[in-house]
N, C-alpha and C positions, 0 to 999 in steps of 0.2 A: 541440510545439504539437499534434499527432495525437494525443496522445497526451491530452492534457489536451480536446482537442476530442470524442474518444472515450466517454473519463470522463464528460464534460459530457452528453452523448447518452443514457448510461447511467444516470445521475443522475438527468435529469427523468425515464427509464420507472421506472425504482425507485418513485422520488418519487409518480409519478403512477395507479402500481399498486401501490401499499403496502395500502392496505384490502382489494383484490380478493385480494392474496397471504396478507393475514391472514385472510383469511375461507376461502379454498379452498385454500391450501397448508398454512399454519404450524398453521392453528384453536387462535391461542391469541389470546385478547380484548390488545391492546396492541400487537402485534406490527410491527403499522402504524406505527405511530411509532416504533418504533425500526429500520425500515427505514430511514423519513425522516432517524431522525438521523445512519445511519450513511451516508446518500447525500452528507451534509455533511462528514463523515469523511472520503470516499472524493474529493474534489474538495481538500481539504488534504492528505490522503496526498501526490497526485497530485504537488503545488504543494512540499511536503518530497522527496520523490524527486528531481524535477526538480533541485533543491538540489543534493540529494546527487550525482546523476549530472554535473553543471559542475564539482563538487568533485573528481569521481572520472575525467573523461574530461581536465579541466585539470592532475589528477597533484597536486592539493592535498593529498595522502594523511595530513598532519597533522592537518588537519582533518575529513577524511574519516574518519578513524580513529573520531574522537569519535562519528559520527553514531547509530552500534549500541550504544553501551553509553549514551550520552545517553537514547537511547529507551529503552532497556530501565530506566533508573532513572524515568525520569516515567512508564513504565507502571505502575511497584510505586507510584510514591508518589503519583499520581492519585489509582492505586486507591484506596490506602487511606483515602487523603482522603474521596473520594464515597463511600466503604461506610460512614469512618466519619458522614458527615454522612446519613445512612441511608437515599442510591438504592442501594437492596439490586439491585434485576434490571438495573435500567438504571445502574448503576456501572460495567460495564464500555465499556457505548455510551460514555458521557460520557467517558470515560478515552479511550478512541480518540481522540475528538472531541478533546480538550481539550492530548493530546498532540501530535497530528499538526499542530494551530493553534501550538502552542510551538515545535515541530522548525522550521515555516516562519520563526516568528520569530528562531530563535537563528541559522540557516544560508543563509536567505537573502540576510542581507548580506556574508558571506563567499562566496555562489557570485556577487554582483555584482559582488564587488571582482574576482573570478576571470574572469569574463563579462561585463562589462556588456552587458545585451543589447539593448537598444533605442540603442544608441551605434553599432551596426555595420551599414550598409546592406546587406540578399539583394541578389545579383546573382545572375543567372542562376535565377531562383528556383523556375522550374519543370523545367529542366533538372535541377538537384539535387535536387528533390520527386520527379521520376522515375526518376534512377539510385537515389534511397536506395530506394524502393520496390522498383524490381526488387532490389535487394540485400536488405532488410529484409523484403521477404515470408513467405519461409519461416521465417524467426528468428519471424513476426507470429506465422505460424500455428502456428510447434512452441510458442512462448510459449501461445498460445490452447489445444494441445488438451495439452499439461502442466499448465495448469489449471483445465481440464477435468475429467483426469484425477483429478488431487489432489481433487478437490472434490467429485466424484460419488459418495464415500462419503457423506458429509455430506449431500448430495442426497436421498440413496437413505434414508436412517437417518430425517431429517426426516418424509418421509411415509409412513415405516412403524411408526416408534417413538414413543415420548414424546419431549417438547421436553428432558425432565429427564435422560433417557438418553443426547439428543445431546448436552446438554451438559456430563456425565461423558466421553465419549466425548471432546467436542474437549478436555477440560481433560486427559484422558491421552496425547491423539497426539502435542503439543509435546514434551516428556519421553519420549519415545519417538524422535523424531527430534533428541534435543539434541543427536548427536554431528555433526550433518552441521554446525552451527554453527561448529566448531571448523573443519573444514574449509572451508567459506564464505569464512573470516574470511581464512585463510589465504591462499586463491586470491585472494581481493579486491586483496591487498595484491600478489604475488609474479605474475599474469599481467601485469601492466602490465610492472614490471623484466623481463622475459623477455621479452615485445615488445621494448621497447626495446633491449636486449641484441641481438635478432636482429640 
């Protein structure tokens, strides 16, 4: 729920400074609107995650399994779809967009079956909003300034470089870090059984 309320917060400044950011950051004539779109993006991501983590903290992990490679085929076959129906720039927005609306749809009736969440009454609701906080904090803030980090290349490249530069630039950093995926996948699956185990 903070997390999705976060999002939301985040979403309308996007939304609501997308011309000022095309005009004084990005100075490419469009830019604005696909801020917009991808603030729509970023509010389904949010709603698929969610999914995924009921899948992943209830030990669903048959299902959870599918979640990374599901995405990873509706991102090639989006693609290809909207490049070939010829949004050449904004093929890839839409592909976010359109992915991240499907992942919600395929997964989150499997993290309800998992959770149902409006079937279970908070109690003690703010006593638990407090211990998670003080426990969740510094996870908020190493989550915040890790990407941070990751991203202030990208930052930094935007208002020095071409649009076209950075986006060579992001299309080689994936491919660059493809190996840590393997390991991702791995831990994903093997710290839970090791919890458990303890």
């Amino acid at each position: 729920a903070f997390q999705l309320l976060t999002t939301s917060i985040f979403i309308v400044g996007i939304f609501f400074t997308a011309r000022f950011l095309e005009e004084h950051y990005f100075r490419y004539p469009g830019s604005g609107q696909l801020l917009m779109l991808m603030s729509v993006f970023l509010l389904f991501n949010v709603l698929g995650g969610l999914s995924s983590y009921v899948l992943y903290g209830f030990q669903r992990l048959k299902v959870y399994a599918f979640y990374a490679p599901v995405q990873a085929f509706l991102y090639l076959t989006l693609f290809l779809v909207f490049w070939g129906m010829g949004a050449s720039l904004s093929a890839p927005y839409w592909t976010y967009v359109a992915t991240s609306l499907v992942l919600v749809l395929i997964f989150l009736p499997f993290s309800w079956k998992a959770f149902p969440f409006f079937r279970h009454k908070s109690t003690n609701f703010w006593e638990v909003t407090r211990q998670l906080f003080s426990y969740g904090l510094p996870v908020i803030l190493t989550a915040i300034s890790s990407r941070l980090l990751i991203q202030t290349d990208t930052l930094m490249l935007t208002r020095m470089v071409s649009l076209q530069e950075v986006g060579l630039y992001q299309a080689a950093l994936p491919i660059a870090t493809l190996l840590t995926f393997l390991s991702a996948g791995v831990l994903t699956v093997l710290f839970p059984l090791f919890t458990e185990l303890w």
